[in-house]
C-alpha positions in Angstrom: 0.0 0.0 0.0 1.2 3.7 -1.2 2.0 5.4 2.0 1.4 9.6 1.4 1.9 12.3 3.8 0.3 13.7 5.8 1.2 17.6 4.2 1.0 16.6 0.6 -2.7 14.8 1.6 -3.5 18.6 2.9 -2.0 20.1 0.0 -3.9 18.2 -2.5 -7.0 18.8 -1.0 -6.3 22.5 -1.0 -5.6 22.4 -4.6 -8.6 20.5 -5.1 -10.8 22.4 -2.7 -9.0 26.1 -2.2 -10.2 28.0 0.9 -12.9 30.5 0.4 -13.1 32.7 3.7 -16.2 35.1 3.9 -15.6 38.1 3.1 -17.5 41.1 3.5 -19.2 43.0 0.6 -17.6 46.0 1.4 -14.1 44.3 1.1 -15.0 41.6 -1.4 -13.8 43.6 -4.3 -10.3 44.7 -3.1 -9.5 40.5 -2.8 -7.0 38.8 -5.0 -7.9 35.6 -4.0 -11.4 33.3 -3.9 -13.8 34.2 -1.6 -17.3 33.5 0.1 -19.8 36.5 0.2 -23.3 36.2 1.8 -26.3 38.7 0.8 -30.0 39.5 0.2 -30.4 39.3 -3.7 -31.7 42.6 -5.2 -31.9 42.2 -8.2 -31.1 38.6 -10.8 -31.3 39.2 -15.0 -32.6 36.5 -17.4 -30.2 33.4 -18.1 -28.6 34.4 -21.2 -26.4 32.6 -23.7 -23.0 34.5 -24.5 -20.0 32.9 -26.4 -19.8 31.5 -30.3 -22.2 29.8 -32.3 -20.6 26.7 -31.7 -20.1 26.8 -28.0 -22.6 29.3 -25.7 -22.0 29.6 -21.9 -25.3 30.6 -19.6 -24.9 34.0 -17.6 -26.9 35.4 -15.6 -26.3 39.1 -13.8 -27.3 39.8 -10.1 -26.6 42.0 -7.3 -26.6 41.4 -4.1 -26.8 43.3 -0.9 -25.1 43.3 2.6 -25.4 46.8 5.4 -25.3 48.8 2.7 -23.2 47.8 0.1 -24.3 46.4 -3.5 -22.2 44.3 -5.3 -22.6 42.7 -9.0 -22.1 39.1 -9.5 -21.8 37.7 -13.2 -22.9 33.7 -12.5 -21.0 31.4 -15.6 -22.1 28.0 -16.8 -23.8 25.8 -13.4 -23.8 28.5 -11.2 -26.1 30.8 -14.2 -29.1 28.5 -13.8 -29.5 27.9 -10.2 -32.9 29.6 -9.2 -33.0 32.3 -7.3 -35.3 35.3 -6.6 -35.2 38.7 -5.1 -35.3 38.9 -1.8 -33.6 35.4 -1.4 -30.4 35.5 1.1 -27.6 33.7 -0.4 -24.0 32.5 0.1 -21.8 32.4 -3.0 -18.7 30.4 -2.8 -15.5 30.8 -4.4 -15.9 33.9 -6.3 -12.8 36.3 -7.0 -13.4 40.1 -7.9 -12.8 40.8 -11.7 -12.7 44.4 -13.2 -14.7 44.3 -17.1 -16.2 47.1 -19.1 -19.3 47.1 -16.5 -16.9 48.1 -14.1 -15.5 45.7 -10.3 -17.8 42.9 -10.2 -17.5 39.3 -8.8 -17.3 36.7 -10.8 -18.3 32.8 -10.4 -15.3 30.2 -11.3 -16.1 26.5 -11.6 -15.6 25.6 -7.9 -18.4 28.3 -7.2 -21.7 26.7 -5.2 -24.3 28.8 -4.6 -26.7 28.3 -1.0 -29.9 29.9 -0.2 -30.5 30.7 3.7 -33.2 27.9 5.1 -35.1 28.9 8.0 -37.5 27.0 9.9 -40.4 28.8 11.8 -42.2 26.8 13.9 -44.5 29.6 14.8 -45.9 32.1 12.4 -48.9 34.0 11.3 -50.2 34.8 7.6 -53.1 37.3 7.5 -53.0 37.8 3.6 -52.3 36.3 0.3 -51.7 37.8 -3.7 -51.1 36.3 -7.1 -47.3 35.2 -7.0 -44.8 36.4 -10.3 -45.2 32.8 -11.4 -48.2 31.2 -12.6 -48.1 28.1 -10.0 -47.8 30.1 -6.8 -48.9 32.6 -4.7 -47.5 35.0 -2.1 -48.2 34.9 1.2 -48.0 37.8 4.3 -47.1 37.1 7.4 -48.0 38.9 10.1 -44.3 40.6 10.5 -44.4 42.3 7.2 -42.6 39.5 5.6 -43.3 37.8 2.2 -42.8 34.1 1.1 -43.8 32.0 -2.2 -46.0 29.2 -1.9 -47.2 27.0 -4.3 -50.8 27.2 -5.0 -51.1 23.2 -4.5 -49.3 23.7 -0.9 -51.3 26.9 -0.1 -54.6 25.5 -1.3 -55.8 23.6 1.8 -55.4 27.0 4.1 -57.1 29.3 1.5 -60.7 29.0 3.0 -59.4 29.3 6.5 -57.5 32.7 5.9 -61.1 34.1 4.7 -61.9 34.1 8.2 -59.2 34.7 10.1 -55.3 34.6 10.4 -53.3 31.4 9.7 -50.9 30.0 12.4 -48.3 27.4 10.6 -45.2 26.0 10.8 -43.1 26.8 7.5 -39.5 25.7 5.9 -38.0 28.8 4.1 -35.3 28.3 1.3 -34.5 31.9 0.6 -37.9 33.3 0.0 -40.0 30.4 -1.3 -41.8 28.1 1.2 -40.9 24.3 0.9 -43.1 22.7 3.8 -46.2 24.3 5.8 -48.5 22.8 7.9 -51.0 24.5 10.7 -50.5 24.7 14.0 
């Protein structure tokens, strides 16, 4: 059996997996090396195709927010068409800053993942609901002000109830979409 050491085992694995500390927005685009930023997304453009005729690359444009600092991402190849709305908070992996005609911007590479904040809340109030942006859902209120997607197949059994009075239910967030519900 190949015996390997113990430093070139950690080397490797920083090779394959470089560190990406968090970094705040306000710092993230003096950096010269990969880094993690977290935010609330504030704004996300349509997946577009860029590149040759032969080969074209997804990219998709958002900008996220952190205090008070706003700071565009350009999201290549996997990283352009994972889902994600306004409003959503998000950590970004492995991005390095990038200067381009647009101006300082982040930029994904190919060890970039991309991780919308869950939350669980095992206690909460909606006391209204409107049409979502998308044709299959619908957007709740809670009682704090807040906002949250459902899907009108998952919202459907509280409808009728809400006519009457508030909701209380126990919700999974991912970013600003809820994933589970039930009432309390």
């Amino acid at each position: 059996m190949l015996k390997v050491e113990e430093h070139l085992k950690q080397r490797a694995t920083e090779l394959l997996e470089p560190p990406s500390p968090i970094t705040s927005l306000s710092a993230s685009l003096g950096t010269t090396t990969l880094i993690t930023v977290e935010g609330e997304v504030v704004e996300v453009s349509a997946v577009k195709a860029v590149g040759s005729i032969k080969q074209k690359i997804p990219l998709k444009n958002i900008r996220i927010k952190q205090d008070q600092h706003i700071i565009p991402i350009s999201l290549w190849r996997e990283a352009a068409v994972v889902a994600m709305a306004v409003g959503d908070t998000v950590t970004i992996s492995h991005v390095k800053a990038a200067t381009s005609s647009y101006g300082a911007q982040l930029q994904s590479t190919a060890l970039t993942k991309i991780k919308a904040k869950e939350e669980v809340r095992t206690s909460t109030f909606i006391v209204g609901v409107i049409e979502g942006e998308e044709e299959e859902s619908v957007r709740v209120l809670f009682e704090d002000g807040e906002t949250a997607l459902i899907l009108n197949e998952m919202w459907a059994p509280f409808d009728e109830k809400l006519k009457k009075e508030k909701v209380n239910v126990q919700i999974r967030l991912v970013g600003k979409k809820i994933t589970e519900i039930r009432e309390m």
